[in-house]
Each structure stands twice: as C-alpha cells, then as structure tokens.
DOROMI-497254 format. One record per residue (C-alpha): residue in three letters; y, z, x. Coordinates in steps of 0.1 Angstrom, whole numbers, plus 5000, padded with zeros to 4 digits. Each point is the difference from the previous one (the first is absolute). Example, Ala and Ser with C-alpha at 12.3 -4.5 7.8 and 13.67 -1.06 7.14 Angstrom:
<sites>
Ala495550785123;Ser503449935014;
</sites>
This chain:
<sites>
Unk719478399338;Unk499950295023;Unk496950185009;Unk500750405011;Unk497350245012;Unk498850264973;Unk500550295026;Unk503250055024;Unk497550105030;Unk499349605000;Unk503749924996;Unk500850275029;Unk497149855020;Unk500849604996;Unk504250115008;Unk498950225032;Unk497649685013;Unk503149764995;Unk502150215022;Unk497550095025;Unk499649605007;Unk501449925035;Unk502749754998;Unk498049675016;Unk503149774996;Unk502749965021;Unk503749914995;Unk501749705019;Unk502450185016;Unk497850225022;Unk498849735023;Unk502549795019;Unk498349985034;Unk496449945002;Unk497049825011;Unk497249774978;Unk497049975010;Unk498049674982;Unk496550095016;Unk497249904979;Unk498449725012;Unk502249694993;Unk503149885007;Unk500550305017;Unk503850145007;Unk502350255011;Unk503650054985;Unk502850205018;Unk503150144983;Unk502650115021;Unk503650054996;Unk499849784970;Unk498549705017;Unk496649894993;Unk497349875031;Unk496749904994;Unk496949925025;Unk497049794991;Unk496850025013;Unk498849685013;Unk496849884992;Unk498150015031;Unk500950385000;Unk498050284993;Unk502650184989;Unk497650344984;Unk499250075036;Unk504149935013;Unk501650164966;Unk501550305021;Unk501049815029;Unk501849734982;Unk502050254976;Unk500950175032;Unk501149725017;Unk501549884964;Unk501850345001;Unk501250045036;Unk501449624999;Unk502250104971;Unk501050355017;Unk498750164968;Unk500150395007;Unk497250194976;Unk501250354977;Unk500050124967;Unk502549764985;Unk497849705014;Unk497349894973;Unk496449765003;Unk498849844967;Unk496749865006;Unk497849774976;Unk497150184986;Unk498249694984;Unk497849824989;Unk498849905036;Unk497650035028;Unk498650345001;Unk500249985037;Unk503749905005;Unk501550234970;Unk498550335013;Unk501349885030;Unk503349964990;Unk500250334981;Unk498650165029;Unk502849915025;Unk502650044973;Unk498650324992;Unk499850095039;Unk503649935003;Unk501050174970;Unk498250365018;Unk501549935034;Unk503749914992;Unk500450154964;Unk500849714982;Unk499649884965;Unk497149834992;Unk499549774965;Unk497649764989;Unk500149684977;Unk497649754987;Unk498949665014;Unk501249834960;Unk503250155002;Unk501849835025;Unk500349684991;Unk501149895036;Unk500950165028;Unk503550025005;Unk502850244997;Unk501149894967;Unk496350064981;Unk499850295023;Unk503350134986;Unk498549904963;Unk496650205008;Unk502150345007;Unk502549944967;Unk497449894978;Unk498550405016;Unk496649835009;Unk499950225030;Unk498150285001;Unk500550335023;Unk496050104991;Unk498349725017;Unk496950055012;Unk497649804971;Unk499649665017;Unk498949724983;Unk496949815018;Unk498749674994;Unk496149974996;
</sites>
C-alpha cells in the first residue's frame, strides 16, 4: 500500500525536508586517530588512538576525576606525544549519566574541539558494550556515532 499526498506542494515539501537534513552519521573511515572520553560518573575512562595502537587510563577510585578531567587528558596526551589538528578526532559519551560529569565532559571535549579544530562526535552510554578498541571499532561500523552531539542523556 502506498500512501501519496493529494497535492505536489506536500510532495515538494516532504523531498526538500529530506535533503535539507544534516548528515548526523559518520563513516568508519574518517576517524583513525582519536580520543574517548567515558565521563559520566562510573567507571570512568579515557581511550587514545594513535598510530593504530590503542591506550587507555582509568580513573581510580579515590579520584575526583570531574575536577582533574583536563589535566589528566593532557597528561594522557602529552605521555603519548599525541599532537592535536584537524585529522585528530574526540568521541565523548553523551549518556545516560551524572548530569554533573556529562556536561563536563562535553564541555572540555567541546573546548578542545574550538581551540584545536578537531572533530568532535558523541555516542551513548548502551552502545558500547565495553570499552575497548574492538566494541569501539563496532560502535563506529555499526554508524552509532553521531557528528550532532550536543542532546545528553541525564539520569534523574
């Protein structure tokens, strides 16, 4: 059964909205070096790819790491000699999480993306199933990365 509007100015209308739509996925092949930042609360993590090898740093649990966040991904960077520019990419998680440390997160990942002109894309909490580079790898083919990102998900 197909269901066609009874004037063309709908038709016109519903074909000029599909191609306005910006293009939110992503392909795979765009991001080869870049930096994940886990930040919402628990288990909190950052990921480093670089040069195809794949680093991570975990918070420890004494740490308040909302209040270190930028210090320890600068540190994380400079001790892999990571150089920030436009082919460099952060993915951060947007949720569901602490209200506090997600807007955190997206703030310094947002603060980077202005000051070195990076790429900047988000993911959600349920779609990485762990974080490593594999599921990371899965997240970007399975295109469950998005460029528009800023629509966190809060817990309540």
């Amino acid at each position: 059964m197909e269901i066609r509007p009874k004037s063309s100015k709908l038709l016109l209308a519903a074909i000029t909205f599909e191609k306005s739509l910006p293009k939110a996925i992503i392909k795979v092949k765009m991001i080869n070096n870049f930096l994940i930042i886990s930040c919402i609360g628990k288990d909190d993590k950052l990921g480093l790819r670089i040069n195809k090898e794949f680093f991570i740093y975990k918070y420890k649990k004494k740490e308040n790491n909302r209040e270190l966040l930028v210090s320890n991904i600068n540190n994380f960077l400079n001790s892999h000699k990571v150089i920030l520019d436009e082919k460099f990419s952060i993915i951060v998680n947007q949720g569901p999480g602490s209200f506090s440390a997600t807007r955190i997160s997206l703030a310094v990942a947002k603060g980077l993306v202005i000051s070195k002109k990076i790429r900047l894309y988000g993911y959600k909490d349920e779609d990485l199933l762990e974080f490593n580079l594999k599921n990371i790898e899965i997240l970007m083919k399975n295109k469950l990365i998005e460029k528009k990102l800023i629509k966190p998900i809060y817990l309540s």
